[in-house]
C-alpha positions in Angstrom: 7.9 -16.8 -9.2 11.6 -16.0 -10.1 12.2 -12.7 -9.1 16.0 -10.7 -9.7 17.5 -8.5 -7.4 19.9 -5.5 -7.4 22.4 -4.1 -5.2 23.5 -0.7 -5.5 26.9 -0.8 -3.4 29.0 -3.9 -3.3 29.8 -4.0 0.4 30.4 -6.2 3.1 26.8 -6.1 3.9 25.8 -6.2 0.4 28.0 -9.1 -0.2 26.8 -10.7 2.7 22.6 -10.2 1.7 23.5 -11.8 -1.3 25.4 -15.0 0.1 22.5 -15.6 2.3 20.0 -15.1 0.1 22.2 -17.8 -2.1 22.5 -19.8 1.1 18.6 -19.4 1.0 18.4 -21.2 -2.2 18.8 -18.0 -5.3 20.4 -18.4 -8.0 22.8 -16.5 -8.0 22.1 -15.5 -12.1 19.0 -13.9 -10.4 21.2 -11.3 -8.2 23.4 -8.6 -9.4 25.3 -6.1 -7.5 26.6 -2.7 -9.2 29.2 -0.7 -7.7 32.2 1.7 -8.8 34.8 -0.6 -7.3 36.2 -3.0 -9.5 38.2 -4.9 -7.2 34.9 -5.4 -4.5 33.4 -6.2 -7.4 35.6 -8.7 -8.6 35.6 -10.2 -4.6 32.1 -10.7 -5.1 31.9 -12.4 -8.5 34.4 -14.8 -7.8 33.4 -15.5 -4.1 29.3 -15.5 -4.9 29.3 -16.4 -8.8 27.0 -13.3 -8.9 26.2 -10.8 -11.7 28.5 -7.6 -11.5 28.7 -4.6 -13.3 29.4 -0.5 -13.1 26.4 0.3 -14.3 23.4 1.0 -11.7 20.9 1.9 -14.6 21.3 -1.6 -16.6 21.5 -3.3 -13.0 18.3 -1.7 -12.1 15.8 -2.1 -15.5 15.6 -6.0 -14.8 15.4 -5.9 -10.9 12.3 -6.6 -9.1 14.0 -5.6 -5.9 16.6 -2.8 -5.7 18.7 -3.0 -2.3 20.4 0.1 -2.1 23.7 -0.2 0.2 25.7 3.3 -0.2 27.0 5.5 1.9 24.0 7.8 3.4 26.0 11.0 2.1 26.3 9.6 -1.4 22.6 8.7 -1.7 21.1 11.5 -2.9 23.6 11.5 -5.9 23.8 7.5 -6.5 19.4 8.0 -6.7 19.2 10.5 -9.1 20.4 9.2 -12.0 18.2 6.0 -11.5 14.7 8.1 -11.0 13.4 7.2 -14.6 14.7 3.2 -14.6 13.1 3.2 -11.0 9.6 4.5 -12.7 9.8 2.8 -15.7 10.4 -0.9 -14.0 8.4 -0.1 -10.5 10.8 -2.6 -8.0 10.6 -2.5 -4.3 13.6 -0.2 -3.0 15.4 -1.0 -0.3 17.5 1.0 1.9 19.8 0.0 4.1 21.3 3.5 5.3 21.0 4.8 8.8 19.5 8.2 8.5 18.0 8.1 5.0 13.9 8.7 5.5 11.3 7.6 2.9 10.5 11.3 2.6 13.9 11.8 1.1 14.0 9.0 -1.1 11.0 9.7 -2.4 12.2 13.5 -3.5 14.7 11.4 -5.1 13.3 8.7 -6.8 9.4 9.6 -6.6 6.8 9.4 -4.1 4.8 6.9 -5.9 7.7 4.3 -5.5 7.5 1.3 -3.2 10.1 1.6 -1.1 10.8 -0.1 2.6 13.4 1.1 4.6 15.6 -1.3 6.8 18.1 -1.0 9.7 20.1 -4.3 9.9 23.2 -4.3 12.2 26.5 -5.9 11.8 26.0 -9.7 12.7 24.1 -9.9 9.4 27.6 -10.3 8.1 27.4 -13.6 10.3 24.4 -14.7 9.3 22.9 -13.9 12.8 21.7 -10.0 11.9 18.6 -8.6 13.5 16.9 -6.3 11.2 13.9 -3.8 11.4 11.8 -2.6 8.3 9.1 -0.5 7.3 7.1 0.5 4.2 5.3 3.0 2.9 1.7 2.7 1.2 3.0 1.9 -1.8 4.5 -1.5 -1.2 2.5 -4.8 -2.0 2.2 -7.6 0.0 4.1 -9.4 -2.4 6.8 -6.8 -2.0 6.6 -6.9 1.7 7.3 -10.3 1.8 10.2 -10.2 -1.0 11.8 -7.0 1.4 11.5 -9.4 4.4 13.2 -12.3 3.1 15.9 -10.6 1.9 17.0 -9.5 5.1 15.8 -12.5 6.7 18.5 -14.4 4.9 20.6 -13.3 7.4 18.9 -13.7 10.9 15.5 -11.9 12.4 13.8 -9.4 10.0 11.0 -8.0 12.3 8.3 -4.6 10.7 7.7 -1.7 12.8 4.5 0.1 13.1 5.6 3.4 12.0 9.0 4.9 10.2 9.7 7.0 13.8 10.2 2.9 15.4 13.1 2.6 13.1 14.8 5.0 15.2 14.2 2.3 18.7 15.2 -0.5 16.0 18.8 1.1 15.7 19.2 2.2 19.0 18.3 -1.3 20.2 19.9 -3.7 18.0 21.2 -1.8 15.5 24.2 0.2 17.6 23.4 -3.1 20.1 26.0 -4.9 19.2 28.6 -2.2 20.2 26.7 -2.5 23.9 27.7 -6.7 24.0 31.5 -6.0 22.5 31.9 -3.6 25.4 30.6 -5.7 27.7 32.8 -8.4 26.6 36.0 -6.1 26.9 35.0 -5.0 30.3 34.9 -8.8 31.5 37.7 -10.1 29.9 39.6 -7.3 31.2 38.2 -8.0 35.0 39.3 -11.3 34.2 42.8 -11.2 33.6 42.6 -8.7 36.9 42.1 -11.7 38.5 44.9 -14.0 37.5 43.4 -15.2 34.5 45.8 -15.2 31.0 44.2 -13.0 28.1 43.2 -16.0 26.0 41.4 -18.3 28.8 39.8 -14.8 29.6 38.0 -14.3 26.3 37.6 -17.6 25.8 35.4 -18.0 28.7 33.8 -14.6 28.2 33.1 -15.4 24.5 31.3 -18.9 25.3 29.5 -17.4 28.1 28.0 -14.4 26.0 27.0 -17.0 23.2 25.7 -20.1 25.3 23.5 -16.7 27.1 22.0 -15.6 24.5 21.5 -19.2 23.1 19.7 -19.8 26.7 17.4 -17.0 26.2 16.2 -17.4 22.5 14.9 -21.0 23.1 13.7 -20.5 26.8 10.2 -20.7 27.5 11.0 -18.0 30.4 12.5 -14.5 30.4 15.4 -13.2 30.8 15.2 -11.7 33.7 13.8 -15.3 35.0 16.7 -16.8 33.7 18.9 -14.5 35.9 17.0 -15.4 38.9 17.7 -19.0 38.5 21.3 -18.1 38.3 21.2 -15.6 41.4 21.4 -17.6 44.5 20.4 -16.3 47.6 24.0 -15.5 49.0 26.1 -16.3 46.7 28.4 -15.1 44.0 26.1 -14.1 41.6 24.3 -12.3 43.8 27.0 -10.1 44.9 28.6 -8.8 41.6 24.5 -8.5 40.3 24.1 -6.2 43.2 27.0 -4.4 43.2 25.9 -3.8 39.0 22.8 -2.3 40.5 23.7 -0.4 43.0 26.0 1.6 40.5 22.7 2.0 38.0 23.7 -0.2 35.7 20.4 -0.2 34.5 19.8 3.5 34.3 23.1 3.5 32.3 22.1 1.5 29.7 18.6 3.6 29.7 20.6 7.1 28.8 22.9 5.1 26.5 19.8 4.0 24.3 18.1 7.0 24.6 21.2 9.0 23.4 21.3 6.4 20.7 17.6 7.0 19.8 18.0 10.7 20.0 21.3 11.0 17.6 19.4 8.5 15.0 16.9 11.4 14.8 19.2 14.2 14.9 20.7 12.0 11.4 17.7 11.6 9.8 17.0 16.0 10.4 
């Protein structure tokens, strides 16, 4: 079954849903994507071959899924105007905002609608996203299934058993990323500490980081096997790991993620 799609907000992670999706086989007559920007609009029309327009309600009376992709302070006001399209057609909504709870958008747009809410994080725009979702009771299993493979298009699209996980999801992978980038500063510094220039630096950091994580998605082991096999008894590895751990490197990251988990809360208050 054919089924059209709407996104309200014409972003980079908008845009970037869409072109996987397309990537994924859509047609891109099939998706539209609304926003107040003409020129992001524009972007996406001629990069995507996508339908555009400046009008959410039009965009939203043919969708069978609705993606919304706004700002979370803008919500409430983008959602109102769409309550009566939303009941009248009866699409899976999507959201996409940190901090935006079912409970509020279903004061918004009815708490009879289907609506999943989804915390991707920013290597979607690489096609390498890892995304959490959850539904509420009013979403099919054809729905779930249409919400899943939209953000699947761009990487890992994984359901959570209960709308409080979604808070984990973005302290795990959905701030995560921040986590590696730092990492990745704080090596390639070290490394031109030690006589290294600035470019063989990152380079080597850069391959290292993605030839790491390559290791552990297709090992049959985990990770923290995989750092044992590196780790020889003596050796180099074995120093700077236990130097790492003898300044609580783990612990560190513990209270980072739990302060993560903590302000994702405090957002959604």
């Amino acid at each position: 079954m054919t089924i059209k799609i709407t996104f309200i907000g014409a972003g980079n992670m908008a845009s970037s849903l869409a072109g996987g999706m397309i990537a994924k086989g859509m047609d891109p007559n099939n998706i539209t994507l609304s926003d107040i920007n003409d020129q992001q609009l524009q972007q996406v029309r001629k990069q995507l071959q996508v339908n555009t327009t400046r009008d959410n309600i039009s965009a939203c009376h043919k969708a069978d899924v609705v993606v919304l992709a706004v700002k979370p302070q803008v919500m409430g006001k983008v959602l109102e105007p769409l309550k009566e399209a939303f009941q009248q057609r009866k699409p899976v909504v999507m959201s996409i905002a940190a901090g935006i709870t079912l409970s509020q958008l279903e004061g918004w747009i009815g708490a009879d609608m289907p609506i999943v809410r989804c915390m991707p994080n920013t290597p979607a725009l690489v096609e390498t996203g890892a995304s959490g979702l959850f539904a509420n009771a009013h979403v099919s299993e054809q729905q779930r299934e249409q919400a899943r493979a939209v953000m699947a298009a761009v990487g890992l699209a994984l359901w959570v058993d209960n709308e409080d996980q979604i808070d984990a999801v973005t302290a795990v992978s959905g701030s995560g990323p921040a986590y590696f980038f730092l990492v990745m500063e704080a090596m390639i510094a070290a490394g031109k500490d030690l006589g290294l220039s600035e470019q063989v630096a990152k380079q080597l950091t850069l391959q290292t980081a993605l030839g790491s994580a390559q290791m552990a998605i297709t090992s049959d082991v985990e990770a923290a096997e995989l750092r044992r096999r590196v780790t020889s008894p003596g050796g180099t590895t074995e120093r700077a790991i236990g130097i790492m751990e003898d300044n609580n490197l783990r612990q560190i990251f513990a209270q980072a993620m739990q302060g993560a988990y903590q302000r994702s809360k405090e957002l959604s208050d």
